[in-house]
C-alpha positions in Angstrom: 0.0 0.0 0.0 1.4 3.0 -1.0 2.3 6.0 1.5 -1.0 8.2 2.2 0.4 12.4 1.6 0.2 14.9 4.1 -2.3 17.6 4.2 -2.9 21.4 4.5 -4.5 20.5 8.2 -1.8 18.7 8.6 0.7 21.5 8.0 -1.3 23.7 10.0 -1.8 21.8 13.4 2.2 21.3 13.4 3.4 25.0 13.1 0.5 25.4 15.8 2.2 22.7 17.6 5.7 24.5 17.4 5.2 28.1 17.7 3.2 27.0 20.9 6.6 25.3 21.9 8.8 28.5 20.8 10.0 27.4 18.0 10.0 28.7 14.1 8.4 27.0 11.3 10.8 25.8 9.6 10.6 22.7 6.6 12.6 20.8 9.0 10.6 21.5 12.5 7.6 20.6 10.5 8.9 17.3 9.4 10.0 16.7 12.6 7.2 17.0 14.0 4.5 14.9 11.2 7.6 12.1 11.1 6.2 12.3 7.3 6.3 13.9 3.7 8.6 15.1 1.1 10.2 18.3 2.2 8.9 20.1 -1.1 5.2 19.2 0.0 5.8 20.5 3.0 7.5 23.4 1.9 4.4 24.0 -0.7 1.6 24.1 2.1 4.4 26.1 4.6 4.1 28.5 1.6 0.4 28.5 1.9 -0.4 28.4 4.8 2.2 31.9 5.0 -0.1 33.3 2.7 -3.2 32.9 4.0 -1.7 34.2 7.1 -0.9 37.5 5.7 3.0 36.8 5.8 3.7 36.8 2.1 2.7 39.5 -0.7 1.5 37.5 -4.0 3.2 35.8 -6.0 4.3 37.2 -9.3 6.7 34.7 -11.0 9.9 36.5 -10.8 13.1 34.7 -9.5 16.2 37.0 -8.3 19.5 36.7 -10.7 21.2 35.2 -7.9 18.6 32.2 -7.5 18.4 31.7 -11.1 22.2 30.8 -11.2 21.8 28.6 -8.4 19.0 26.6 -10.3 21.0 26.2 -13.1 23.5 24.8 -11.5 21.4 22.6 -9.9 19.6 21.8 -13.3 23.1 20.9 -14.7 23.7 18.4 -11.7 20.2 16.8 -12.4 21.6 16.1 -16.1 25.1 15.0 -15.7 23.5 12.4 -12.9 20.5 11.5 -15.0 22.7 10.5 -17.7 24.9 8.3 -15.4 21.7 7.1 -13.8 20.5 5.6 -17.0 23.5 3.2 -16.7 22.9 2.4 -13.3 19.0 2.1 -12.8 19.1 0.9 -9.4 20.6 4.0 -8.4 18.8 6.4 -10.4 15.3 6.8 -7.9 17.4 7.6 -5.3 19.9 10.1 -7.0 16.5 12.0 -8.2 15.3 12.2 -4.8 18.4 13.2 -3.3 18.3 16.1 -5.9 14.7 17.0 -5.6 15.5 17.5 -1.4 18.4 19.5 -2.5 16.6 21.6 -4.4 13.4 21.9 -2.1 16.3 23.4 0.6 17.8 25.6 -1.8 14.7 27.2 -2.4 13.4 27.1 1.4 16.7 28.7 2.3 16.1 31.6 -0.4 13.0 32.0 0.5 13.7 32.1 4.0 16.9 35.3 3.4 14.1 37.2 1.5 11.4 36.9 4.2 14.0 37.8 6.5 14.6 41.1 4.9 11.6 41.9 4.1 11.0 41.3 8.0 14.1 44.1 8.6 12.7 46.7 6.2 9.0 46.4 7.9 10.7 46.9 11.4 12.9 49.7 10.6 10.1 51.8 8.5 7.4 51.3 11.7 10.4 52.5 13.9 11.1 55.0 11.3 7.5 56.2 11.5 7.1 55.7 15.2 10.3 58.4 15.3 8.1 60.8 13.1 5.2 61.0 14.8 7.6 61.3 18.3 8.9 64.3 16.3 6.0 66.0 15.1 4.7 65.6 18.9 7.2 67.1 20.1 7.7 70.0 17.4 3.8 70.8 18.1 4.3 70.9 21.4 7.2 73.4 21.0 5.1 75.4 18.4 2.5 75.4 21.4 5.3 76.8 23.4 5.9 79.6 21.1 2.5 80.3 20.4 1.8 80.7 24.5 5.2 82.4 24.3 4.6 85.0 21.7 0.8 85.9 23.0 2.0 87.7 26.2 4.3 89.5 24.2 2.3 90.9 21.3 0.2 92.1 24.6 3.0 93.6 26.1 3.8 95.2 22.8 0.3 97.1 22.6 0.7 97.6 26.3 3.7 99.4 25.8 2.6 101.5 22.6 -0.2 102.4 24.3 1.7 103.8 27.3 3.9 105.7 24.5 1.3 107.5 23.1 -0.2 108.5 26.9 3.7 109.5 27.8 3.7 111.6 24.4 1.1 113.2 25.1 2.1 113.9 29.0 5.0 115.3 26.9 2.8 117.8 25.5 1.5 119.4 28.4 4.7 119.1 30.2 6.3 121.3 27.7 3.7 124.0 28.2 5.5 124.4 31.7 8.8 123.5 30.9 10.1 125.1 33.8 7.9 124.6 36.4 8.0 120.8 35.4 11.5 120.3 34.3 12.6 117.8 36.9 9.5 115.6 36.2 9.9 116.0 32.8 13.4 114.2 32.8 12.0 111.7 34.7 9.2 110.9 31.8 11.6 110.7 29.5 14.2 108.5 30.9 10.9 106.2 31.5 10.1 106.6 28.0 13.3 105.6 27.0 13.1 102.7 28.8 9.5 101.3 27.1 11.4 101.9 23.6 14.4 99.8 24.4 12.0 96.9 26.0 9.6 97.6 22.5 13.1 96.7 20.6 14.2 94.1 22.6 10.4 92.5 22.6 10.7 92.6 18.5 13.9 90.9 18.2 12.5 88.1 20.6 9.7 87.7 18.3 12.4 88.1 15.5 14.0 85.1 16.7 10.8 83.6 17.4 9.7 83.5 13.7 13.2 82.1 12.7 12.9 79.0 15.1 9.4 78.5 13.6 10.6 78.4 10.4 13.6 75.9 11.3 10.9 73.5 12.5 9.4 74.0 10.0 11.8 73.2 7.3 13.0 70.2 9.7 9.4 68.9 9.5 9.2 69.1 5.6 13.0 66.9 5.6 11.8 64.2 8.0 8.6 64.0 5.8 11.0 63.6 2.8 12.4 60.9 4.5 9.4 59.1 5.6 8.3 58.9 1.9 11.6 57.9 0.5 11.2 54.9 3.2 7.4 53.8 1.9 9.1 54.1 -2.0 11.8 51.4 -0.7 9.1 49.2 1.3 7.0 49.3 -1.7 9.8 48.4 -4.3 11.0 45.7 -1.8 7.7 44.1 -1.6 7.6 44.4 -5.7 11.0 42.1 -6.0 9.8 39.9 -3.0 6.8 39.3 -5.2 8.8 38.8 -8.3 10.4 35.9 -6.3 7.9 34.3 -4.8 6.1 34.2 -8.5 9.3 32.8 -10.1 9.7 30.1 -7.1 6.4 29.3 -7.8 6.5 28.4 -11.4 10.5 26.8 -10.5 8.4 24.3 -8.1 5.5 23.7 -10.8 8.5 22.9 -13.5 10.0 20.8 -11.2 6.9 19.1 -10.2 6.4 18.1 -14.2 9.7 16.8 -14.5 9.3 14.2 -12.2 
């Protein structure tokens, strides 16, 4: 009686099985846990039941340069030992095997260093993005600042012009008794003096005010910059890891009719 195959179910209570213990779903783990089934069947449902997971992006037929060359290699093995199998028939079933198991790991293994990265890049864009929004709270909480900061002082501002035009106009009826009202006079205008120079200084505070604004500002616009140019990478890496997955895909399905 021939060996009964292993299921999707069956694939699916094991890497239940080992996450549960700590441990990663791997080819191997899985294996070792069923005690059954080719290693590209259980790399196939693996594969599946990634996707229906949310783990893997689509599959869009593309294989990386560096994978291709690794295949044909490997297709070049598969010859030069087919053509020696058919000389030694007795040997040949368990050459083919040997090769299929190679190749199955190969492609785990590939498959494995892509999902790996694509694991990195997703981690450092949501801590990329995490660092953002930290920013942005904390450059609208100093724009707060300023706000709250600059508010007293346009009031001390009008305060202080309206108190010039009351001390100008003290001026004018002190100079129609200049004389008499000399001494006081002096003292007005020392006072007056002073409101002008606290006027100036208040306007080069809000002078430096508005330049700080406009550093956040620009500061703000880079870090969006950034944050874009980091969503254009995660896209374009989820393109290739597409393109792999696809071209993995159709490397199983040729293997498949080869045997």
């Amino acid at each position: 009686m021939g060996r009964i195959g292993i299921s999707y179910q069956d694939v699916s209570t094991a890497i239940l099985k080992l996450q549960a213990g700590g441990k990663a779903p791997t080819v191997d783990n899985i294996r070792g846990v069923l005690k059954t089934g080719s290693k590209s069947t259980i790399a196939r449902l693996l594969r599946e039941w990634k996707q229906k997971q949310g783990l893997l992006p689509p599959y869009d037929g593309n294989l990386p340069t560096e994978l291709l060359t690794i295949l044909k290699e490997l297709w070049l093995k598969v010859q030069s030992r087919t053509e020696v199998a058919v000389d030694n028939q007795p040997n040949h079933q368990s050459s083919l095997q040997q090769l299929h198991l190679e190749y199955a790991r190969i492609i785990e293994q590939q498959r494995a260093d892509y999902e790996q990265k694509l694991l990195q890049m997703q981690q450092q864009t949501e801590l990329m993005t995490l660092e953002f929004k930290t920013h942005c709270a904390a450059l609208e909480k100093e724009q707060a600042l300023l706000i709250a900061k600059h508010t007293p002082l346009e009031l001390q501002t009008q305060e202080l012009q309206k108190k010039l035009r009351k001390s100008e106009l003290d001026c004018a009826r002190i100079s129609q008794n200049y004389a008499r009202m000399s001494k006081d006079f002096n003292g007005q205008r020392q006072a007056l003096e002073t409101q002008k120079n606290a006027l100036i200084e208040c306007q080069l505070r809000l002078g430096m005010a508005s330049d700080h604004v406009d550093y956040l500002q620009n500061t703000l616009f880079a870090t969006e910059d950034k944050l874009i140019a980091l969503q254009d990478n995660y896209r374009f890496i989820l393109q290739e890891k597409a393109k792999l997955d696809e071209r993995i895909l159709r490397s199983s399905h040729d293997t498949q009719r080869i045997d």
